[in-house]
C-alpha positions as CSV (number, residue, x, y, z in Angstrom):
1,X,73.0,16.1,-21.2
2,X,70.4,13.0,-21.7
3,X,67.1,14.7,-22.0
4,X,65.3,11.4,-21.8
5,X,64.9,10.5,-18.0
6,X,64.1,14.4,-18.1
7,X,61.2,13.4,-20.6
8,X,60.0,10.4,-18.8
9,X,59.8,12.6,-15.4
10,X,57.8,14.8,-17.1
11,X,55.3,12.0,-18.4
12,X,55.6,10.0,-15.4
13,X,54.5,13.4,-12.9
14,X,51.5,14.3,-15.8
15,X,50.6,10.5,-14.9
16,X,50.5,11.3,-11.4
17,X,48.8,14.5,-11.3
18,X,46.0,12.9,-14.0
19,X,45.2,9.8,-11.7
20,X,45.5,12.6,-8.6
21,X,42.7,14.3,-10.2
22,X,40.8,11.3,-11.2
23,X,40.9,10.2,-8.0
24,X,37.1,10.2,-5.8
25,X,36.6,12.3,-2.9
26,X,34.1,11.4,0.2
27,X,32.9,13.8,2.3
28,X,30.8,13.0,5.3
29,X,27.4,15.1,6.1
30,X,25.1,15.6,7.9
31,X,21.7,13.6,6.9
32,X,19.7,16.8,7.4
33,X,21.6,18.4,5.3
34,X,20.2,19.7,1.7
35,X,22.4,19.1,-1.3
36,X,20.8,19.0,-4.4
37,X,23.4,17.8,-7.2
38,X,21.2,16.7,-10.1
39,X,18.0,18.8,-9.4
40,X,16.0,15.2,-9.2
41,X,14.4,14.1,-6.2
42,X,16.1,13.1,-3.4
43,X,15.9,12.4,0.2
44,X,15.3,16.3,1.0
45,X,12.2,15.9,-0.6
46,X,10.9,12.8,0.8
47,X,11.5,13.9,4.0
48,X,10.0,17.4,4.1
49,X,7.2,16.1,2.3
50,X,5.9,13.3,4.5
51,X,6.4,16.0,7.5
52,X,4.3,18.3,5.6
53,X,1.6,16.0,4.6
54,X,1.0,14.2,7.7
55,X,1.0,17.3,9.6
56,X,-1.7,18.3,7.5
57,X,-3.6,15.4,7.7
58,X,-3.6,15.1,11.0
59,X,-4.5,18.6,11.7
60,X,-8.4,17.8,9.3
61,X,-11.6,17.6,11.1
62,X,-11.4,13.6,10.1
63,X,-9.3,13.1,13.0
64,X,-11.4,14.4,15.7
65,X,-15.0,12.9,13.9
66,X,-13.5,9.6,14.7
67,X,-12.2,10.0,17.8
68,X,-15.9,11.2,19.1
69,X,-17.5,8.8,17.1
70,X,-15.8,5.6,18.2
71,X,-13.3,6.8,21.4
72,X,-10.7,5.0,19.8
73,X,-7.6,6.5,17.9
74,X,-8.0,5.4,14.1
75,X,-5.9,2.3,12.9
76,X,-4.1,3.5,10.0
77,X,-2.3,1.6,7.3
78,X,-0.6,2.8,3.8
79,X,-1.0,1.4,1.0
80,X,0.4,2.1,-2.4
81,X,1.8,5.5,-3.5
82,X,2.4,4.8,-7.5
83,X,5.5,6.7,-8.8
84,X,4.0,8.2,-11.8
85,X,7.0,10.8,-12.8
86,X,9.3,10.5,-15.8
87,X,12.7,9.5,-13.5
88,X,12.8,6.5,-10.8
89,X,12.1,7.2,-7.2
90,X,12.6,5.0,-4.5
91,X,9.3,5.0,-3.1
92,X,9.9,2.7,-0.7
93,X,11.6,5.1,1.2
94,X,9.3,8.0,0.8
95,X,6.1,5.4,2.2
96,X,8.8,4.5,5.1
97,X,9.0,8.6,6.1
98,X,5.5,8.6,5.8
99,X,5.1,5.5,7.9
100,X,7.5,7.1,10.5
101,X,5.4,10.4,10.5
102,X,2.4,8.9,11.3
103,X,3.5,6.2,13.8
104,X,5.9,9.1,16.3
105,X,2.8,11.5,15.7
106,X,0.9,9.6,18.5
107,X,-2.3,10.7,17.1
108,X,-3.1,7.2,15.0
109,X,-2.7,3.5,15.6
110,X,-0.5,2.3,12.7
111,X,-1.0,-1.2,11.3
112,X,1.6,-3.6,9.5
113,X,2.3,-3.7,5.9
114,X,1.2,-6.7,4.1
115,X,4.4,-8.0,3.8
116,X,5.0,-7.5,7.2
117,X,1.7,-9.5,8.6
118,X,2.6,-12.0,6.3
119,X,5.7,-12.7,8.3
120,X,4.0,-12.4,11.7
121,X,1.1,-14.3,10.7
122,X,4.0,-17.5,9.7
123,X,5.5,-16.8,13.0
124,X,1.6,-17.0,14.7
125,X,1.2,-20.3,13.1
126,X,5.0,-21.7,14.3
127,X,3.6,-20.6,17.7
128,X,0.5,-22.7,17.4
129,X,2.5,-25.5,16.8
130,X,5.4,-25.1,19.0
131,X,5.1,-21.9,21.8
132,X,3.5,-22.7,25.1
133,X,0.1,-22.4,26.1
134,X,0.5,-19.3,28.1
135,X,3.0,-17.8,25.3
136,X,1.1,-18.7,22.3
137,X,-0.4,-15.8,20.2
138,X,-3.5,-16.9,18.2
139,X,-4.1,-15.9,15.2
140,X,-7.2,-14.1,14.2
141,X,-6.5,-11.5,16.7
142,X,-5.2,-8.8,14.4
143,X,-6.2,-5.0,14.4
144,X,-8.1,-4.1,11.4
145,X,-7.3,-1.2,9.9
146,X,-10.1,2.1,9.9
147,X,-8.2,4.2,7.1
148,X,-5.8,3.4,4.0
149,X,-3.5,6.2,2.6
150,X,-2.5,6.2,-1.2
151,X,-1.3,8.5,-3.6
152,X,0.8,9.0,-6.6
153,X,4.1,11.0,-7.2
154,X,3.8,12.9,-10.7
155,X,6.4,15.2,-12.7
156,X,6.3,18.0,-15.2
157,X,9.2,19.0,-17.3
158,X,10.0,22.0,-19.3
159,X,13.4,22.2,-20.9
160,X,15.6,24.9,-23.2
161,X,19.0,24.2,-23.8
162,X,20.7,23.4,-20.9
163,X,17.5,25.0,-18.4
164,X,14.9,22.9,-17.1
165,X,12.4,23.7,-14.6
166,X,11.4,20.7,-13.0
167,X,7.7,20.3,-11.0
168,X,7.2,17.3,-8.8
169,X,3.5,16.9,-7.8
170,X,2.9,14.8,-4.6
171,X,-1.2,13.3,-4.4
172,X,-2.3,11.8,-1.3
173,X,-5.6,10.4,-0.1
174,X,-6.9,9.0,3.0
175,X,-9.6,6.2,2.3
176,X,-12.4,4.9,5.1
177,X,-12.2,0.9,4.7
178,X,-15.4,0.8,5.9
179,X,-17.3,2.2,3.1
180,X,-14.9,3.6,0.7
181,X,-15.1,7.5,1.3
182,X,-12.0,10.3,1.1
183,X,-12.1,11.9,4.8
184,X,-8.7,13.5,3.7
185,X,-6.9,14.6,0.2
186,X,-3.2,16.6,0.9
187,X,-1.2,17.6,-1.9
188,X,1.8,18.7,-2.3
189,X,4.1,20.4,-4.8
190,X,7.6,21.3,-5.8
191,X,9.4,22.9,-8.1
192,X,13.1,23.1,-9.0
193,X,15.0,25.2,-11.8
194,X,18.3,23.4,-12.6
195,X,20.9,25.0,-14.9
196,X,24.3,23.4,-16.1
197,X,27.0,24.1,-18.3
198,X,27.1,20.4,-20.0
199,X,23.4,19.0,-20.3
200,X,21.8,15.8,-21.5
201,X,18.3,15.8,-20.5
C-alpha cells in the first residue's frame, strides 16, 4: 500500500484546519453594548462619561444664575480637552459625545468649533460675492459664545506580573469668556483591573 498520498492528506487537512483556525471572525453588536477587550479606554467610556458630566453640569446653580441674570440660555462652546494619559485616545470623539450631550440637552445654545466657523465664515464671504440680496448672510453676525469647556484626560498605572489596575481620571471645567472665572469643575473617574494569561504591558 503507498503510504504517501496517505501522508500528503494528512499534511494537506493539518493545512486546512491551521488556516481554518487562523481565519478572522466578525460579529456584529450592538453599539451600546460594553465589551472591554484590552482594559483601555474605549467608546464605553467616552460615552458614559460625557452623559455623566454634562448631567452634572447642567444640574449647578451656574445654569440658573445666568438664565435670571441675562433671560437668555448660555452660548456654550468646547474647547480643548488635552489627553494627558500614558495610551492614545481619540479625543475627538469623546469632545463629539460631549458636544452631543450638551447640544440634545436643550438647556444651552451650543456654538461652532473653530474649524467649523472657519468654513461657514468662507461660505459667508462666497455669499457676499455671489448669493442674492435677500439670501445673503453677512458676516459679523455670529453668536459669541458666554462659556468655554476644557479639561484634560489623565491615567494612573499600577502593574504586577500580568495584573494591572488601570485609573482613568477625567477633568473638566466650565470657563466664563467674559472675565475668566470657573462657574463649573466636574470630574470624573474610572478604574479598571485587567488580568491576562500572556502580558506585555
Amino acid at each position: 500500500m503507498n503510504r504517501f498520498p496517505l501522508a500528503a492528506l494528512a499534511v494537506t487537512l493539518c493545512f486546512s484546519l491551521a488556516l481554518s483556525a487562523c481565519a478572522t471572525r466578525v460579529e456584529r453588536i450592538e453599539v451600546d453594548e460594553t465589551r472591554d477587550l484590552s482594559g483601555e479606554w474605549n467608546d464605553t467610556d467616552s460615552r458614559l462619561v460625557s452623559e455623566e458630566m454634562v448631567r452634572d453640569a447642567l444640574a449647578r446653580p451656574w445654569l440658573d444664575n445666568f438664565i435670571n441674570e441675562t433671560g437668555n440660555l448660555p452660548a456654550v462652546i468646547v474647547g480643548q480637552v488635552r489627553n494627558l494619559s500614558h495610551e492614545h485616545i481619540n479625543v475627538a470623539t469623546f469632545v463629539g459625545d460631549i458636544e452631543r450631550e450638551l447640544l440634545n440637552s436643550g438647556g444651552v445654545q451650543f456654538v461652532a468649533s473653530k474649524v467649523e466657523r472657519d468654513q461657514i465664515r468662507e461660505e459667508r464671504q462666497d455669499q457676499e460675492l455671489n448669493a442674492s440680496a435677500e439670501t445673503v448672510k453677512r458676516m459679523g453676525e455670529e453668536l459669541g459664545a458666554d462659556f468655554m469647556l476644557q479639561g484634560a484626560i489623565n491615567t494612573i498605572l499600577d502593574t504586577e506580573g500580568k495584573e494591572q489596575v488601570r485609573f482613568y481620571q477625567v477633568d473638566l471645567s466650565l470657563i466664563s469668556l467674559a472675565d475668566n472665572r470657573k462657574v463649573w469643575a466636574g470630574q470624573k473617574k474610572i478604574k479598571k483591573f485587567v488580568k491576562k494569561n500572556s502580558i506585555r504591558w
